[in-house]
N, C-alpha and C positions, 0 to 999 in steps of 0.2 A: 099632288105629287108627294111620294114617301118622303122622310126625311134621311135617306141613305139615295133617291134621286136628286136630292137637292142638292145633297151635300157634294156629290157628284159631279152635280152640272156647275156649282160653285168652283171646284178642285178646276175642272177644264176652260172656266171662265179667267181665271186666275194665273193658271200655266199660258194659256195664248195672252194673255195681258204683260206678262213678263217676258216670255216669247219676241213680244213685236217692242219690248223694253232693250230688250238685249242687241237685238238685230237695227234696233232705231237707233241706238249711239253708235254699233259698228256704221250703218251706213251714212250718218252726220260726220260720223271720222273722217270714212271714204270722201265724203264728198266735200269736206274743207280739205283734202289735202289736194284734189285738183283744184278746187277752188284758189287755194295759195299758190299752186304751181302757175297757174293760169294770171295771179297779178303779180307774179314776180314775188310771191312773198313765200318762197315755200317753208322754209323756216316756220313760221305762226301755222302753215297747212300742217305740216310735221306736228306740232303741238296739236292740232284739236284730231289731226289723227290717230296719236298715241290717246288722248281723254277720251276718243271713241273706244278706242279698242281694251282701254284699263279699266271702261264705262261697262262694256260688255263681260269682261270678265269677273266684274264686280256682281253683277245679276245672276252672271249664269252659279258661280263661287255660292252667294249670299242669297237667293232666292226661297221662299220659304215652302215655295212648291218644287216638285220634281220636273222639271222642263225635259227631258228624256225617258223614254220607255225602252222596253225592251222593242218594238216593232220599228223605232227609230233605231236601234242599234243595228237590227238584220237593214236597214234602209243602208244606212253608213256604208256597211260592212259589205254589200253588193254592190254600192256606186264605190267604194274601194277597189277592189275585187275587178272592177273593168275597167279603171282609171287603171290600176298598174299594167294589167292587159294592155288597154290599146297603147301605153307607153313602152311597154317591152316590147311591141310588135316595132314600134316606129323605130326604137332603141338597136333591136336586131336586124333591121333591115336599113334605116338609114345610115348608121356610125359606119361601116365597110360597104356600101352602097355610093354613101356620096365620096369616099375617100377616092373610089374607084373611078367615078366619074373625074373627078377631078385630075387623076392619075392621067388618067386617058386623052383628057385633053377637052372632053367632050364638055366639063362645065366647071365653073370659076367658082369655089365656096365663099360664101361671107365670111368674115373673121370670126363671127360670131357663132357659127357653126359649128366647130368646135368646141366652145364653152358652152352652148346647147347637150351637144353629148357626154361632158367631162359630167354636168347637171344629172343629167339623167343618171350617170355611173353613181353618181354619189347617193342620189337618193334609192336607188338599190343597194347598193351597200350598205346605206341606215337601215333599209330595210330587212336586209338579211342578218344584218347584226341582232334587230329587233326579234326579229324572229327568233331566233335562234337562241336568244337568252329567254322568252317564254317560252319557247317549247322548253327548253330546260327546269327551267321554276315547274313544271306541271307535273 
């Protein structure tokens, strides 16, 4: 093997090793904070899921390799791209959909239904904010 394959398979050896560093504290977080939820201790859960997630961000921050490429960003950027899709789909069709049913008589909302859709406004609206101050900057 050349020594620009080595070095190579060293760089990708290295990014998956910090890769499954970063994703291993977040999901140690995740999983003490059900863990605490689950003995009643959520408090101490709360704690090892914040060390997870300040764990992760510490690696991804401080890594000495590039854990992201460009073909992770087009990855990002298309499960983006259909995450807001099928959410505005639901957003435009269930906010005045279930208002209506409800109206109608035909079906009882959970309370929580509407704090479901106030959610959704809000994060389009971050996201139109977002938007709109890059397109600007460009």
């Amino acid at each position: 093997m050349t020594e620009s394959a080595t070095s190579r398979t060293d760089w990708l050896i290295k990014r998956r090793q910090y890769k499954r560093l970063m994703y291993g504290s977040l999901a140690v977080g995740i999983i003490g904070l059900f863990v605490g939820s689950y003995l009643d201790r959520f408090l101490g859960g709360v704690v090892v899921y914040w060390a997870g997630f300040f764990g992760m961000l510490a690696v991804w921050k401080f890594s000495p390799v590039t854990l992201y490429d460009e073909r992770d960003t087009a990855i990002e950027r298309k499960a983006s791209d259909y995450t807001l899709g099928v959410f505005a789909f639901v957003l435009v069709l269930g906010a005045p959909g279930g208002v209506a049913l409800e109206e109608s008589g035909v079906a009882t909302l959970p309370s929580a239904f509407s704090g479901a859709m106030w959610a959704l406004v809000a994060v389009y609206a971050v996201f139109g904010v977002i938007y709109t101050v890059l397109r600007r900057r460009e």
